[in-house]
N, C-alpha and C positions, 0 to 999 in steps of 0.2 A: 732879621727877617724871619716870620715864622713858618714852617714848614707848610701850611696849605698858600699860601702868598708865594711863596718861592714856583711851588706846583704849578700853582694860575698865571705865574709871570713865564716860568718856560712853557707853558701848552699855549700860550697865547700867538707864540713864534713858527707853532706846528701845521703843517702844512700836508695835504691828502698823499700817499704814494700815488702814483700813475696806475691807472690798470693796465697789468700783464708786464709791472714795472720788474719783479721775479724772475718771469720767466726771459725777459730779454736780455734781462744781465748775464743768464745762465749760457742763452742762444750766442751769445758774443762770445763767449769764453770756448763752449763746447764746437761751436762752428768752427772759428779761428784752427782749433787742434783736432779735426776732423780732416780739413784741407791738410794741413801739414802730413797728418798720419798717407791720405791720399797720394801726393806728394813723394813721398817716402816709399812707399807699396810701388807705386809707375816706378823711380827712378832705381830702388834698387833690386827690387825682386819681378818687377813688369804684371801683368794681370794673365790667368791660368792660358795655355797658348789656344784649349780648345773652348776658352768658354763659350765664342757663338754658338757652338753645337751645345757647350752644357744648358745650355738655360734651355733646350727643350726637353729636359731631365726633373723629376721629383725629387731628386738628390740632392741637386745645387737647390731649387727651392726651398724645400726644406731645413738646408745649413742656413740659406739666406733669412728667412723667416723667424727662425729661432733665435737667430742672435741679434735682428732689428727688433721683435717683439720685447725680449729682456733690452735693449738697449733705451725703447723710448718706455717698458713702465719704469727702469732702473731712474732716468732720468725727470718721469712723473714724479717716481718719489722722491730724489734729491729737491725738486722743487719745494714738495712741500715743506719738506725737511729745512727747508733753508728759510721759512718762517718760525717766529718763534711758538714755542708749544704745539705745532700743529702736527698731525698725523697723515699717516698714507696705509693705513692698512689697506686701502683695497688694490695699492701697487705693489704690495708684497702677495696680497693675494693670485695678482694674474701672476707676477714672478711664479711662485710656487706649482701654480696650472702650468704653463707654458712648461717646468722643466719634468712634471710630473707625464705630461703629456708625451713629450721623448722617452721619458724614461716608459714608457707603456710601450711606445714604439720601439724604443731598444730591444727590448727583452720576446716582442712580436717578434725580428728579425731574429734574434739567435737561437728562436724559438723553432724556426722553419730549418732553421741553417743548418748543413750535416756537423756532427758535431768537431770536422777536421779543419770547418771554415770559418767556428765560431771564433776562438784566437787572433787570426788576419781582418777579423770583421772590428775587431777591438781595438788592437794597437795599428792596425792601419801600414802606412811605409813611413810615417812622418811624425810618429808620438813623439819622437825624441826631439825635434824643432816646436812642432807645432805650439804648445802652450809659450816657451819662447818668444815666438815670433807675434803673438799676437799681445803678449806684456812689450816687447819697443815697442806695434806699432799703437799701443794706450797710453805711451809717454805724454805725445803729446797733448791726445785729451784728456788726462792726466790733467795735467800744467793749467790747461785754460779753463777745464772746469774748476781747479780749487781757488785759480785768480779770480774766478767768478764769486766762487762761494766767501772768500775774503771779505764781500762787498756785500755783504746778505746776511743773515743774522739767526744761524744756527744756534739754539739752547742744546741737543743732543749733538754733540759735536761730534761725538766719534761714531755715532750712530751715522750719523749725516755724512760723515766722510767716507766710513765701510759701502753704503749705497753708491755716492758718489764716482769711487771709487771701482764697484761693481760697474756699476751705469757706464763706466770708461771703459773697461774692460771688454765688454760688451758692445760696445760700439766698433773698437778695436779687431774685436773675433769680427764682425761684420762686415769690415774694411778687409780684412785677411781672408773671409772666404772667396774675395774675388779673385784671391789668387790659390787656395788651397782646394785640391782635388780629389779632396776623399769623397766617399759616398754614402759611408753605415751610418745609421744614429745610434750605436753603441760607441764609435768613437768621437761623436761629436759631440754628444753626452757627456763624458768622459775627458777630454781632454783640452776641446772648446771651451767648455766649463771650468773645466781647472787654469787656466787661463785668467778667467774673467773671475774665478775667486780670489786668485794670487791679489792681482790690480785692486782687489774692492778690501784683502786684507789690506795691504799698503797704505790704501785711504782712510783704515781705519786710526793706522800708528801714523802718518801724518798729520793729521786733523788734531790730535794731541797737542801739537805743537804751533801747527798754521793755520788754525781756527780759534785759538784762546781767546776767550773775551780780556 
């Protein structure tokens, strides 16, 4: 058989993806390990004792936002990422604003701050958990995004998995602010982040191996 015959015999069998057939493979995997991280947060660490009072705070907002914003463009761009040849530059781009935007408000806070309280505004009481606690609780969505991404058909693999990977992380720091009660954006900056790059290197050296075509 000759090669354009062969062509015309297997596209003849092909049939349309579904639309938002992508993004719901992603939503089954990442939800799935979203609950669990949930899950996990209530049964062993419980949610911060004063948060009805925090949420009328720009503090907890603020943690709150930062790390849903990086967590749904991280996870815009896995999506795209997990077609083949496609791009996301403009979810790296909000990525980049969103952490540049802290980092402008960091440096506003320890800008006012005497310079006895700029240190305690940094490492917080909790530096030494915190990036920790919020790599377990990205295990799970960890696990259910890359069982997602198995099923999907990344060309940059390790690209796709470093996002990925972030995007977990990230969602993870998200899940852990409900129970974490810092207040600075020099240490949320700082160590929230370093958090959610650890989980997105991780996804980078996995995807090596669990993304191979």
């Amino acid at each position: 058989m000759k090669t354009d015959e062969l062509i015309e015999n297997l596209s003849e069998t092909l049939e349309p993806v579904p639309r938002h057939w992508v993004l719901r493979q992603l939503l089954e995997g990442v939800g799935a390990g979203a609950l669990v991280s949930f899950l996990i947060l209530w049964v062993s660490m419980g949610f911060r004792p004063d948060l009805a009072t925090a949420i009328h705070t720009s503090a907890y907002w603020m943690k709150f936002f930062y790390t849903l914003a990086l967590a749904l463009l991280g996870f815009w761009a896995t999506e795209r990422l997990a077609r083949p040849s496609s791009k996301a530059g403009w979810a790296f781009l909000g990525i980049a604003l969103v952490i540049f935007a802290l980092t402008v408000l960091s440096g506003m806070q320890l800008m006012h701050a005497p310079a006895a309280a700029r240190m305690p505004m940094i490492m917080g009481h909790s530096s030494r958990v915190c990036p920790w606690l919020i790599i377990g609780l990205s295990v799970p969505i960890f696990a259910g995004t890359f069982w997602s991404l198995q099923k999907l058909a990344p060309t940059r693999t390790v690209l796709a998995g470093t996002v990925a990977g972030f995007a977990s992380g990230a969602l993870g720091a998200w899940i852990y602010a409900f129970r974490c009660d810092e207040t600075t954006a020099p240490f949320l900056l700082i160590f929230f982040t370093l958090g959610m790059a650890v989980v997105g290197l991780a996804g980078g050296l996995v995807a090596r191996r669990v993304l191979r075509w």
